[in-house]
One Martini backbone bead per residue (centre of mass of N, CA, C, O) as a GRO file, in nm:
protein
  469
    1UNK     BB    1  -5.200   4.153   2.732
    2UNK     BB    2  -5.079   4.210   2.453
    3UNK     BB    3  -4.821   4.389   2.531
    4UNK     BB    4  -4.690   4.213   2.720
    5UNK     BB    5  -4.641   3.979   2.550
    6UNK     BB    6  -4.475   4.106   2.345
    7UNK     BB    7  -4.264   4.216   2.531
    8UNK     BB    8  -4.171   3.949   2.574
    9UNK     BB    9  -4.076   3.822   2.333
   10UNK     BB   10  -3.873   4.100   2.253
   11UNK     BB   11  -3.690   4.016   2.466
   12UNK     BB   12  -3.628   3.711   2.418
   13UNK     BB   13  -3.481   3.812   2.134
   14UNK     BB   14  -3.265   3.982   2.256
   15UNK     BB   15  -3.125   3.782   2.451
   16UNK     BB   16  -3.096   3.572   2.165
   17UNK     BB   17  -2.845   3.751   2.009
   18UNK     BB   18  -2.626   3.629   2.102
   19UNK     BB   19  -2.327   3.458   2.121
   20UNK     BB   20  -2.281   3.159   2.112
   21UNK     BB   21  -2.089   2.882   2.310
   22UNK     BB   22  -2.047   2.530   2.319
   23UNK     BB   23  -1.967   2.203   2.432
   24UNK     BB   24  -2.008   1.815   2.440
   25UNK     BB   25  -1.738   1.836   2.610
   26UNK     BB   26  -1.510   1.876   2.907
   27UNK     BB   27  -1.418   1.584   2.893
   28UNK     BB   28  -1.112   1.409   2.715
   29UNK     BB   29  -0.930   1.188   2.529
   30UNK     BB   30  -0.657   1.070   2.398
   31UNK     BB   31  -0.798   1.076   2.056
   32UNK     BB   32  -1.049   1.254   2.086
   33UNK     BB   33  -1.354   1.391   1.998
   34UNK     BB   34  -1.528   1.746   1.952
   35UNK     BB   35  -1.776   1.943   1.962
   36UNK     BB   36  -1.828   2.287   1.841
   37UNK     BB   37  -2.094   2.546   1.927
   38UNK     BB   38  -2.269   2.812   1.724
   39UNK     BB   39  -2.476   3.063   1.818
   40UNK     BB   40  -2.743   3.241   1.625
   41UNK     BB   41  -2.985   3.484   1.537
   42UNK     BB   42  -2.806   3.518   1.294
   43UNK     BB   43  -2.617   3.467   1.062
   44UNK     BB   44  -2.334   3.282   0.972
   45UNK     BB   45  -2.094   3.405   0.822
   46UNK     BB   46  -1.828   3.468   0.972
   47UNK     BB   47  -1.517   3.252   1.116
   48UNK     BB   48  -1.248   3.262   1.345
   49UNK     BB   49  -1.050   2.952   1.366
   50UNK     BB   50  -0.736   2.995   1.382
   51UNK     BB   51  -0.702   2.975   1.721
   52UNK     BB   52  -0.735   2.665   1.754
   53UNK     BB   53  -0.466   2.553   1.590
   54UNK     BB   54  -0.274   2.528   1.862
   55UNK     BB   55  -0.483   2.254   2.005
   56UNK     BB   56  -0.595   2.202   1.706
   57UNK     BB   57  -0.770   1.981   1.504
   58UNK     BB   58  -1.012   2.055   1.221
   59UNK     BB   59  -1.285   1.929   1.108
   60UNK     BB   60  -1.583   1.923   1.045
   61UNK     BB   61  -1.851   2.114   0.912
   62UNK     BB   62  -2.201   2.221   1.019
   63UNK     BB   63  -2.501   2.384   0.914
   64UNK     BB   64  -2.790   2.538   1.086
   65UNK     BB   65  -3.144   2.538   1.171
   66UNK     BB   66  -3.451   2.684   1.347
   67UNK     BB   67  -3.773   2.702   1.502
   68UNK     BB   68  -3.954   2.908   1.708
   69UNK     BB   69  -4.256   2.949   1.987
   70UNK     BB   70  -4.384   3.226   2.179
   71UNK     BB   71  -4.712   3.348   2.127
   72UNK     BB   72  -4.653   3.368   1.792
   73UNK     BB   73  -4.357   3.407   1.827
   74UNK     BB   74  -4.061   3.385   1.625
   75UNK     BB   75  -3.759   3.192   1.572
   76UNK     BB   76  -3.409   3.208   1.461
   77UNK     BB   77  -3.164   2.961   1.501
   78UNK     BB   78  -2.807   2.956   1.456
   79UNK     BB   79  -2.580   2.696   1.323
   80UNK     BB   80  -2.211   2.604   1.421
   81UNK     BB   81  -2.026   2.327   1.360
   82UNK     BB   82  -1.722   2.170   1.491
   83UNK     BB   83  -1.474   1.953   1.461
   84UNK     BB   84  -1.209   1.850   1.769
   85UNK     BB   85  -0.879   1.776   1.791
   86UNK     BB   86  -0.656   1.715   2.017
   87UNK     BB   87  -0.271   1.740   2.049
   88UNK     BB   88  -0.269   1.760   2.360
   89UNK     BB   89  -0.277   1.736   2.705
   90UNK     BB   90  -0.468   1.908   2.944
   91UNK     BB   91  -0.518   2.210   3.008
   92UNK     BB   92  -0.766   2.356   2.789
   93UNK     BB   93  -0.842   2.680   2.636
   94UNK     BB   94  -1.110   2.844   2.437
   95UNK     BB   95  -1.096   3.076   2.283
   96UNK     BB   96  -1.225   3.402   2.164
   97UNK     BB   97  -1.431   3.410   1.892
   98UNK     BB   98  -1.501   3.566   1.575
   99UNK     BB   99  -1.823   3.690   1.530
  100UNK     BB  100  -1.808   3.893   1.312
  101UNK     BB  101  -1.870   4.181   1.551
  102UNK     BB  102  -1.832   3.947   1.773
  103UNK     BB  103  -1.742   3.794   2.094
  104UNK     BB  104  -1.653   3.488   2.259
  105UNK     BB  105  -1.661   3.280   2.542
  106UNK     BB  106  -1.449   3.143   2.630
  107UNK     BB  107  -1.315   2.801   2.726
  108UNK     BB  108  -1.286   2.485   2.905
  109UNK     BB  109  -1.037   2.175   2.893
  110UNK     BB  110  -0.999   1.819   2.914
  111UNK     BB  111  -0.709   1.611   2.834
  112UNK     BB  112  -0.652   1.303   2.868
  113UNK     BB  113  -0.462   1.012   2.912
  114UNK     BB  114  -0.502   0.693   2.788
  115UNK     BB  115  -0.391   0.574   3.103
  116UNK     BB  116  -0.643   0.734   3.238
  117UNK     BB  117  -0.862   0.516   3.236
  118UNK     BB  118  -0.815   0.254   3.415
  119UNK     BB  119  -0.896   0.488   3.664
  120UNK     BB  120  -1.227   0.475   3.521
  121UNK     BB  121  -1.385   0.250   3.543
  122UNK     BB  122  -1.717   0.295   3.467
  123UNK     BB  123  -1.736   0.507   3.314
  124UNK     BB  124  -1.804   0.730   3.072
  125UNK     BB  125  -1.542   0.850   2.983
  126UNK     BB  126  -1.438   0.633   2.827
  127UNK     BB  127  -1.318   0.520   2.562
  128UNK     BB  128  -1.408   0.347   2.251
  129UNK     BB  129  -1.146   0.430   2.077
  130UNK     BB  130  -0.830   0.278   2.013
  131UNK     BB  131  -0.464   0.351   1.985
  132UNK     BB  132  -0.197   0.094   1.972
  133UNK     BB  133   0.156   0.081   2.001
  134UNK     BB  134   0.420  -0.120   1.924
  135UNK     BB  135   0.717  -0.359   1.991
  136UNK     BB  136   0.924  -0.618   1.976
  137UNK     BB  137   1.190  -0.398   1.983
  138UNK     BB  138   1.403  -0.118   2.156
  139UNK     BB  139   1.689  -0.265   2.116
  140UNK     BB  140   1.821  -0.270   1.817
  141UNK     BB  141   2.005  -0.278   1.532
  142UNK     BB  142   2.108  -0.208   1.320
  143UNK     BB  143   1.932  -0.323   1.001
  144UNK     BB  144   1.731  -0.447   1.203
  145UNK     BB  145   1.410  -0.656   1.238
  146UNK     BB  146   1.071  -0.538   1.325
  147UNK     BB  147   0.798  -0.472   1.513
  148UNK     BB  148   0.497  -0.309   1.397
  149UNK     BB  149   0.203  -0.257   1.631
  150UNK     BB  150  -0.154  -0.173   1.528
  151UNK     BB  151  -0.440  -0.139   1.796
  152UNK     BB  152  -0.761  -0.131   1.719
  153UNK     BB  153  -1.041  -0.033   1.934
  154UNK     BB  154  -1.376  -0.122   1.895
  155UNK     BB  155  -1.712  -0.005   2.074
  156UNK     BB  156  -1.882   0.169   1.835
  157UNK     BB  157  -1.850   0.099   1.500
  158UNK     BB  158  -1.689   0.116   1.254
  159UNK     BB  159  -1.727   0.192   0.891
  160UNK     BB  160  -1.449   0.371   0.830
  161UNK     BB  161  -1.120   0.351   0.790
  162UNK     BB  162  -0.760   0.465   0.844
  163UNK     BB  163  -0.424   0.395   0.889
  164UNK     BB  164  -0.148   0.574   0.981
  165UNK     BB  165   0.189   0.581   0.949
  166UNK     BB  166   0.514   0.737   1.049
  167UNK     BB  167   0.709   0.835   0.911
  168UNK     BB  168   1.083   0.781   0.833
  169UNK     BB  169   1.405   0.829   0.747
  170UNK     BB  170   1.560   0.640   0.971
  171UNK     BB  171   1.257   0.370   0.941
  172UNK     BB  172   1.189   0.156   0.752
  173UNK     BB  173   0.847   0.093   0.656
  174UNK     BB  174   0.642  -0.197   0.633
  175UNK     BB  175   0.410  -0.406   0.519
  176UNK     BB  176   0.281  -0.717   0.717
  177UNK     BB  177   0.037  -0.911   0.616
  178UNK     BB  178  -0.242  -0.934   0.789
  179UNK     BB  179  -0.531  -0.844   0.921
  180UNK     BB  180  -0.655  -0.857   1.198
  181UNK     BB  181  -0.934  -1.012   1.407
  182UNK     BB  182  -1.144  -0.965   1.726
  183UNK     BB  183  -1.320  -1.059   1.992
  184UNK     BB  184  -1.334  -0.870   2.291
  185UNK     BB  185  -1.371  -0.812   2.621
  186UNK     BB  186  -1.394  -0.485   2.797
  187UNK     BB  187  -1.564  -0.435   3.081
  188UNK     BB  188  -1.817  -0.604   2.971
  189UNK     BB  189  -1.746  -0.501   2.631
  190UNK     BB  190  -1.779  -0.567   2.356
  191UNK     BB  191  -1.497  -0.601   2.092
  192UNK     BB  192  -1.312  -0.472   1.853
  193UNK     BB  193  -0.962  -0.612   1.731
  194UNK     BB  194  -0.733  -0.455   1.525
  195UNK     BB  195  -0.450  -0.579   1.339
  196UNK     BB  196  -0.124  -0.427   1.226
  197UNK     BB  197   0.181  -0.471   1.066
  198UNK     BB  198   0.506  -0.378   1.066
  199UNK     BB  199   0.856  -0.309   0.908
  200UNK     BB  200   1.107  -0.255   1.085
  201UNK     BB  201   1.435  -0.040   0.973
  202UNK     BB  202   1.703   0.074   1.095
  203UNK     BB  203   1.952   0.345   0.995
  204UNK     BB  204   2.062   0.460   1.306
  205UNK     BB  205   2.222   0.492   1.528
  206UNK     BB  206   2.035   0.561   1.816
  207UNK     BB  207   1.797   0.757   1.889
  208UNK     BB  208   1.445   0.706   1.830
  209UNK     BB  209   1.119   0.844   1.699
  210UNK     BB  210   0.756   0.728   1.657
  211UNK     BB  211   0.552   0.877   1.620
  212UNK     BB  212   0.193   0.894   1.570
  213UNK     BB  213  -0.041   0.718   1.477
  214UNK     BB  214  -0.351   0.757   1.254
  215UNK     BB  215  -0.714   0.741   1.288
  216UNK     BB  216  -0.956   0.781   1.018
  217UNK     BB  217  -1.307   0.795   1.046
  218UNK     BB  218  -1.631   0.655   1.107
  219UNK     BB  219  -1.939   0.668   1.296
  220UNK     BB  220  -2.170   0.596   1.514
  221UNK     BB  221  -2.479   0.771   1.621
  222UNK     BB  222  -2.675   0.887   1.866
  223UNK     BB  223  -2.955   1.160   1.880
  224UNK     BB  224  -3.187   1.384   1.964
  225UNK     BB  225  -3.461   1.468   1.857
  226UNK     BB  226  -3.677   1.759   1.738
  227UNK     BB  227  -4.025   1.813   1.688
  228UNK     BB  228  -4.179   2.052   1.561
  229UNK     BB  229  -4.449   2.236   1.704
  230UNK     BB  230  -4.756   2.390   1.712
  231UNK     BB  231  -4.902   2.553   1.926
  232UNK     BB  232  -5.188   2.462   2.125
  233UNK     BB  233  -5.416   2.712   2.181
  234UNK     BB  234  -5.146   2.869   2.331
  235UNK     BB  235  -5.032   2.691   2.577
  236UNK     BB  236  -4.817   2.518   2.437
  237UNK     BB  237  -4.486   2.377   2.339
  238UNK     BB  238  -4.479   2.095   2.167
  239UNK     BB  239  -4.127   2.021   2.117
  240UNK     BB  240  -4.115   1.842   2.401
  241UNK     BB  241  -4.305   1.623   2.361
  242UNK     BB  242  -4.166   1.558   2.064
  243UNK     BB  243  -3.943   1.219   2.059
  244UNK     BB  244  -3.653   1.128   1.910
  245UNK     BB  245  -3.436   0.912   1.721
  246UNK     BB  246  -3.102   0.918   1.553
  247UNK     BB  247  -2.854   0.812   1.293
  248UNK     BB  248  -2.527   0.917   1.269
  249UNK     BB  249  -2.226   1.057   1.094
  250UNK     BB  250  -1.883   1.072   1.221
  251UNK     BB  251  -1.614   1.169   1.278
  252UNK     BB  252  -1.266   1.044   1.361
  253UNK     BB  253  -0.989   1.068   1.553
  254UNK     BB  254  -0.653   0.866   1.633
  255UNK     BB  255  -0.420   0.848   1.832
  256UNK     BB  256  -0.127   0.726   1.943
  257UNK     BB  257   0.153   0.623   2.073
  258UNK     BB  258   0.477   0.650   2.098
  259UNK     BB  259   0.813   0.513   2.010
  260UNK     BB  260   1.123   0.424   2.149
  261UNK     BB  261   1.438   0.405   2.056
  262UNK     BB  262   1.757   0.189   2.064
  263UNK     BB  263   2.017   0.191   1.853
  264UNK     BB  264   2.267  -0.030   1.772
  265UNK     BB  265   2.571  -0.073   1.686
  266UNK     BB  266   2.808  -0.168   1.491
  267UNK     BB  267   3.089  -0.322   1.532
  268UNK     BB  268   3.391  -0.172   1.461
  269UNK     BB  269   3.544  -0.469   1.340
  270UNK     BB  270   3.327  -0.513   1.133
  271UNK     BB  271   3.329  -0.713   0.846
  272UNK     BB  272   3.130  -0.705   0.575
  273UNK     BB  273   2.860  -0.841   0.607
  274UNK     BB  274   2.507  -0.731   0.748
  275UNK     BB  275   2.390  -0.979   0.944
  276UNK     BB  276   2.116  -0.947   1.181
  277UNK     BB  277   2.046  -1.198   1.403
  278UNK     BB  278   1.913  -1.502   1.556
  279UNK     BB  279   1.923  -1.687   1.295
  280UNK     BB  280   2.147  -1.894   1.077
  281UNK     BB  281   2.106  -2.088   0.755
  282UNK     BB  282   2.320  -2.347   0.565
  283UNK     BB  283   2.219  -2.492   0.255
  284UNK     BB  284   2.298  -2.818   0.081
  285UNK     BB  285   2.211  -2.998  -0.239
  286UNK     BB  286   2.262  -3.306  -0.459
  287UNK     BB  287   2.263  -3.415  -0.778
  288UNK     BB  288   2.356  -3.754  -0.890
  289UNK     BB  289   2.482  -3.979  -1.089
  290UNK     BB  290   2.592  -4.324  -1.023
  291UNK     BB  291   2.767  -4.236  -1.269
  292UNK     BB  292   3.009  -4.051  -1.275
  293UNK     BB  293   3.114  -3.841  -1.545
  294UNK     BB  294   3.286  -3.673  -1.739
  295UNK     BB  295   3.053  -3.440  -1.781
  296UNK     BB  296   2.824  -3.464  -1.616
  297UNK     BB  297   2.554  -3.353  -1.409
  298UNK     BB  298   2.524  -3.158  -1.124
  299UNK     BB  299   2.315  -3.061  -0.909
  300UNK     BB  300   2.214  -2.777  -0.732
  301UNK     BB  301   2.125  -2.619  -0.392
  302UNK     BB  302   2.115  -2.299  -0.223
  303UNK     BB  303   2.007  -2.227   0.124
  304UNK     BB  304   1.951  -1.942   0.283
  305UNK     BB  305   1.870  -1.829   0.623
  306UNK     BB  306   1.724  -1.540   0.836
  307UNK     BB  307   1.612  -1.415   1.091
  308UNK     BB  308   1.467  -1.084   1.095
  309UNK     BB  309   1.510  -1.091   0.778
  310UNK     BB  310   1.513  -0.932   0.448
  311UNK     BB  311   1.577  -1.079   0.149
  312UNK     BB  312   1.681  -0.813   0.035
  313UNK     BB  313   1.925  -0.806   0.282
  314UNK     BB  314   2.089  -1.017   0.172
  315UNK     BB  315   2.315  -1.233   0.065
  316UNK     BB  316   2.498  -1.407  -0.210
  317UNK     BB  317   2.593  -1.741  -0.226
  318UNK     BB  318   2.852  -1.896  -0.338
  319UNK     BB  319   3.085  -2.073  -0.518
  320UNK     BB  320   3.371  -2.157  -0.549
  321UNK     BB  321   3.635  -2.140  -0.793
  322UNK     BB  322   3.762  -2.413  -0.998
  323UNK     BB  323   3.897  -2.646  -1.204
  324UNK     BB  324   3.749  -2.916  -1.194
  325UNK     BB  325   3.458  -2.729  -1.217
  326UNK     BB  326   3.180  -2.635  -1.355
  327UNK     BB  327   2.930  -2.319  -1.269
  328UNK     BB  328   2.576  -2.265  -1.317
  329UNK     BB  329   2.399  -2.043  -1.258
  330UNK     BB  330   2.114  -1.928  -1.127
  331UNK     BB  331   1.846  -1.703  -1.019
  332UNK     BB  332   1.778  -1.582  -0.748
  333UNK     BB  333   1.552  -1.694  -0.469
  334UNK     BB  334   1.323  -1.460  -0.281
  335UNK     BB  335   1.217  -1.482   0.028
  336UNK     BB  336   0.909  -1.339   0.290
  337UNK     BB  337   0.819  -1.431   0.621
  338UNK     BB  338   0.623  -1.599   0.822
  339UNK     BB  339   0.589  -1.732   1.121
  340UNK     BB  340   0.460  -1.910   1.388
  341UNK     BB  341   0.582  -1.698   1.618
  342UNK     BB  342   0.634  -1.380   1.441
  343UNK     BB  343   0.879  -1.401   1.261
  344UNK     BB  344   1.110  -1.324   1.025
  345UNK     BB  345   1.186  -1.449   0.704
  346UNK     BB  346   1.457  -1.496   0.529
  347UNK     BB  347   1.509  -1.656   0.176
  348UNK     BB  348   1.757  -1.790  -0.017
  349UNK     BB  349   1.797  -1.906  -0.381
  350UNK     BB  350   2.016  -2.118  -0.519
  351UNK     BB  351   2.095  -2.279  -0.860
  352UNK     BB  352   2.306  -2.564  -0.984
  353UNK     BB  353   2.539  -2.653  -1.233
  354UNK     BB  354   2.774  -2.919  -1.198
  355UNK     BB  355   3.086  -2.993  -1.376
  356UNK     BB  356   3.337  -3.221  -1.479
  357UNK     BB  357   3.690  -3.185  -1.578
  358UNK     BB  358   3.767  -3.480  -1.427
  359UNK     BB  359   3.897  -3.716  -1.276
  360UNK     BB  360   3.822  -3.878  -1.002
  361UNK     BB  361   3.907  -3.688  -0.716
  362UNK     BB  362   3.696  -3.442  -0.585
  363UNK     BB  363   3.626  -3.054  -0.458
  364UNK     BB  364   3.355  -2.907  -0.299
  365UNK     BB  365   3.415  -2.583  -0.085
  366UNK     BB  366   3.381  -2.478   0.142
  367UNK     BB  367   3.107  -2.271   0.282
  368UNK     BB  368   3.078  -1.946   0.407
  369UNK     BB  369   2.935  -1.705   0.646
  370UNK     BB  370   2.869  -1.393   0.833
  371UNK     BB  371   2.732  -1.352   1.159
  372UNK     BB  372   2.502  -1.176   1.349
  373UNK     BB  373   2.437  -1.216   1.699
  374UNK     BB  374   2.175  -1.041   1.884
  375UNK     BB  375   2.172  -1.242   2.159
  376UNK     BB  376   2.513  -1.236   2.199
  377UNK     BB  377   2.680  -1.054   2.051
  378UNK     BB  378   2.816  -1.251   1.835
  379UNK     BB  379   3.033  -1.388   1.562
  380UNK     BB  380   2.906  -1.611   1.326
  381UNK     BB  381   2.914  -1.904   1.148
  382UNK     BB  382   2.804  -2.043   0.817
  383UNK     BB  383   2.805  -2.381   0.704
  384UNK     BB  384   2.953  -2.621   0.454
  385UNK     BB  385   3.074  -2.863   0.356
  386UNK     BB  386   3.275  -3.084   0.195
  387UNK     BB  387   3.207  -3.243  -0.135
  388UNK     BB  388   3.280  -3.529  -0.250
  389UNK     BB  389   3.357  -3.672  -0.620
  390UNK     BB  390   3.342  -3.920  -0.794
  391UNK     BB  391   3.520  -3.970  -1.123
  392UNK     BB  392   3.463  -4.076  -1.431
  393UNK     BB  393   3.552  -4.165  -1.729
  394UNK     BB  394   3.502  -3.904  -1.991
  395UNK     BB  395   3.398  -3.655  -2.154
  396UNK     BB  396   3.648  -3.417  -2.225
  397UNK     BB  397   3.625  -3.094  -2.122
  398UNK     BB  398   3.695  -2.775  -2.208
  399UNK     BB  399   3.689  -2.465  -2.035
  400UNK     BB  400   3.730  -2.345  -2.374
  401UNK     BB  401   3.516  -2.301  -2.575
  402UNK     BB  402   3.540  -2.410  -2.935
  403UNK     BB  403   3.446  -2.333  -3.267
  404UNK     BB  404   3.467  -2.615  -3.472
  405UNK     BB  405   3.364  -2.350  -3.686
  406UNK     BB  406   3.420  -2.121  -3.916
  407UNK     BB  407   3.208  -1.872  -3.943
  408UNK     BB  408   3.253  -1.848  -4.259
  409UNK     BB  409   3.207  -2.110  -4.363
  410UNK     BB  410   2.936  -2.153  -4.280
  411UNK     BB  411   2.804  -1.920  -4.430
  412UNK     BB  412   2.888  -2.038  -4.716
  413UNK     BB  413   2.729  -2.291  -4.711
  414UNK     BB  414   2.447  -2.149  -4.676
  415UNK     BB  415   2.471  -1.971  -4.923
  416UNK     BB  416   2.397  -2.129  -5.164
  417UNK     BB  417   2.108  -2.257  -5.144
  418UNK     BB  418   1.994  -1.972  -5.160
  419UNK     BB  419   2.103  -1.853  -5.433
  420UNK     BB  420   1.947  -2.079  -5.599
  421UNK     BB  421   1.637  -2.022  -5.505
  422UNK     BB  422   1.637  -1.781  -5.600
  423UNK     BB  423   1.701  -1.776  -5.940
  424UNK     BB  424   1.448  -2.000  -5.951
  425UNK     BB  425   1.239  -1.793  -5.886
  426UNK     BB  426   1.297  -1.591  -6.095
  427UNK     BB  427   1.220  -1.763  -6.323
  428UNK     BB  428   0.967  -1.859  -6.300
  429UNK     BB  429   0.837  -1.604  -6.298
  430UNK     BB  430   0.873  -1.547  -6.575
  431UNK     BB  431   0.786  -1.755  -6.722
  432UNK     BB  432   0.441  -1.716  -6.614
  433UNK     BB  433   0.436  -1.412  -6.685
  434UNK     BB  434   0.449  -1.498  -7.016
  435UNK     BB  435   0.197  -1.718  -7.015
  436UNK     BB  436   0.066  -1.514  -6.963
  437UNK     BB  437   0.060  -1.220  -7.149
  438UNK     BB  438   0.000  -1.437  -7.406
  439UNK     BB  439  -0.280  -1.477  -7.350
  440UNK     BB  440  -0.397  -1.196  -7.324
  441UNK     BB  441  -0.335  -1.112  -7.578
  442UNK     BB  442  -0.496  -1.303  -7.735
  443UNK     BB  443  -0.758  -1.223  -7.648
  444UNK     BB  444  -0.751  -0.938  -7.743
  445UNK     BB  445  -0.691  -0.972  -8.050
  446UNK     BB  446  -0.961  -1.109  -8.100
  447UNK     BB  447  -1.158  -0.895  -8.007
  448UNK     BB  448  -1.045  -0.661  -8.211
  449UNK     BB  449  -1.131  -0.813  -8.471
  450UNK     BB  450  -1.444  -0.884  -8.359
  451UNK     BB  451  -1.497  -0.573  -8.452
  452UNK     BB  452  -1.434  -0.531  -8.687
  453UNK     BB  453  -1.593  -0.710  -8.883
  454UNK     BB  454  -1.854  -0.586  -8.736
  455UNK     BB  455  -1.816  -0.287  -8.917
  456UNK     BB  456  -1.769  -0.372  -9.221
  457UNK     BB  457  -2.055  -0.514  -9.265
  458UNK     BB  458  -2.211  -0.250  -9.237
  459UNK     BB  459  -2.070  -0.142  -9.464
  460UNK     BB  460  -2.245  -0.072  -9.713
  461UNK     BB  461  -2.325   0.008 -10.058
  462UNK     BB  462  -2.437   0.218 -10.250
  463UNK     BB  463  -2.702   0.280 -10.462
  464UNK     BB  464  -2.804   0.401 -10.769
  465UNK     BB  465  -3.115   0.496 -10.637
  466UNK     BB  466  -2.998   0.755 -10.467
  467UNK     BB  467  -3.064   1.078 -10.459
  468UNK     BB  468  -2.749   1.115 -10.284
  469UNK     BB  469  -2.516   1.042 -10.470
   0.00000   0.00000   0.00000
């Protein structure tokens, strides 16, 4: 009986010797990832991954170990896990990988496109997390600005992850505004959807094309555990009877629908500034004192705005410059913002002051912009009117500044002042100086006298009845 079961064991062992792989499943969405799991009887030391990457992107790997008993023979199985995002669509084989010396059986995989979840409503294929990209306009003019919008769908619970939109030399993209969030249900199930927008600025007419944006991130999920237990007696193995779940974090990665761009050119006759929009305002405000008269200050802001551009891609709009009166600008401010129905707005200002050089009745003379309206394809312009001020005489300004006094003169005047200050400052340092110095030296010569008195003093004549005299 001991001979049979140890050969039943040495079997078994010799079965499970081979290396096996398998998928954690058969069929898959565009933009879901999946495992693929490597078991062998003894370590695995190296595989060869590189087959995989002509139709998969490769994620993290984790490699682990388990033990079994069986009629009191052990044995130990080695596992290699990989995570695959796949990079196409369609019927997918994943070749035979050398494992060691052994090479692994093919498998075959299915990878359906994102459109093709909602003809499987109700089933468990759906996936649970998705990244749809849209644009408020593919058929934009060169220069305009729109909307480039990332929709991630999540419904298993992301931890953390981020978003990538795929750059292009031919499309600047730049975040605008804050994300937004929100729960909504989608087939029975509420889901967390955020969105991120980004501003899209064509640099080239023609068709033009926006890569897929990548979403890597981590989710949380449940998978079940077996608890290893030593049989029983030998009558049964425990390993099966005693299971619980537990929760862990894989990453996963998401990649988003392309879209295509058709991209318009400016019109061949158009010259200036290139400025398309669908709406575009210039305005200007003035405040002037009640008695305007030659020599003083009118206030003046000038204030340009249009939808869908960027406030860096505006021009900066002057007033003509006139004899009857000069313009002092300040440095324009640009801001660019949203509005509330969804659409950049860009707004420069200039403010200025303007001064009268004559009496009388004068004008500030109308100004305009050409703008291109995108709605109409049509060339519009934008201005405001000529504005009349009645001048009271007053203090007549020269159109050109002349200094009062010749700078030598100023310079002469001012210095003689300080080479005064100067001679008096050194005559004082020196009578001080002598006045130290002679204290000093005074108390010095006290010192020494009365140091030498106490010498002498002290040196008495010798007796006459010393014996050594």
């Amino acid at each position: 009986m001991k001979k049979i079961s140890f050969i039943c064991a040495l079997l078994y062992a010799c079965s499970a010797s081979a290396v096996q792989i398998s998928l954690s499943t058969n069929e898959v969405f565009q933009g879901d990832s999946l495992s693929l799991s490597i078991t062998d009887s003894k370590p695995i030391a190296s595989v060869d991954l590189a087959p995989l990457s002509k139709d998969f992107m490769l994620g993290g790997q984790q490699r682990g170990q388990s033990s079994r008993f069986v009629n009191g023979v052990g044995s130990t199985t080695y596992e290699l896990g990989v995570i695959l995002f796949p990079t196409k669509t369609g019927e997918i084989q994943i070749p035979a990988l050398k494992v060691g010396n052994e090479m692994t059986e093919p498998l075959n995989l299915t990878v359906k496109a994102q459109g093709e979840q909602n003809t499987n409503k109700g089933t468990t294929d759906s996936p649970s997390i998705q990244l749809q990209a849209r644009v408020s306009n593919d058929t934009p003019y060169v220069g305009q600005s729109l909307f480039y919008t990332l929709q991630l769908t999540d419904g298993v619970g992301v931890l953390a992850g981020e978003v990538i939109p795929n750059q292009n030399e031919k499309i600047h993209i730049t975040p605008v505004g804050q994300d937004t969030e929100k729960i909504s249900v989608q087939d029975g199930k509420k889901v967390r959807v955020i969105e991120r927008s980004y501003r899209l600025v064509p640099q080239e007419a023609g068709n033009l094309k926006i890569d897929p944006a990548v979403f890597n991130g981590e989710i949380a999920y449940q998978h079940q555990r077996k608890k290893t237990r030593q049989p029983l007696f030998g009558f049964f193995d425990g390993a099966d009877l005693f299971q619980d779940f537990m929760t862990s974090t894989r990453p996963v990665q998401i990649i988003s629908n392309p879209i295509e761009l058709h991209v318009k050119a400016q019109p061949a006759d158009w010259s200036g500034w290139w400025l398309p929009s669908s709406e575009v305002q210039l305005n200007v405000s003035y405040k002037k004192p009640d008695d305007l008269k030659v020599g003083d200050t009118v206030q003046g802001e000038l204030t340009l705005s249009a939808i869908d551009v960027d406030a860096n891609d505006m021009p900066v709009v002057k007033i003509p410059t006139q004899t009857d009166f000069r313009i002092y600008p300040e440095p324009e401010e640009r801001t660019t913002q949203m509005t509330s129905n969804g659409h950049i707005k860009g707004t420069v200002k200039t403010k200025f002051s303007l001064v009268p050089l004559k009496e009388g009745l004068i004008e500030i003379p109308e100004i305009q912009i050409s703008w291109f309206n995108t709605q109409t394809a049509q060339k519009e312009i934008a201005k405001v009117d000529a504005y009349p001020l009645k001048v009271a005489p007053g203090e007549v300004i020269s159109p050109v500044l002349e200094p009062a006094l010749p700078v030598r003169q100023v310079q002469k005047v001012e210095q003689q002042p300080v080479q005064d200050h100067f001679w008096r400052g050194i005559l004082l340092g020196l009578g001080i100086g002598g006045v130290f110095f002679g204290v000093l030296g005074g108390i010095l010569w006290f010192f020494l006298r009365s140091k030498t008195s106490k010498k002498s003093e002290k040196k008495k004549p010798i007796p006459d009845f010393y014996p050594f005299k």
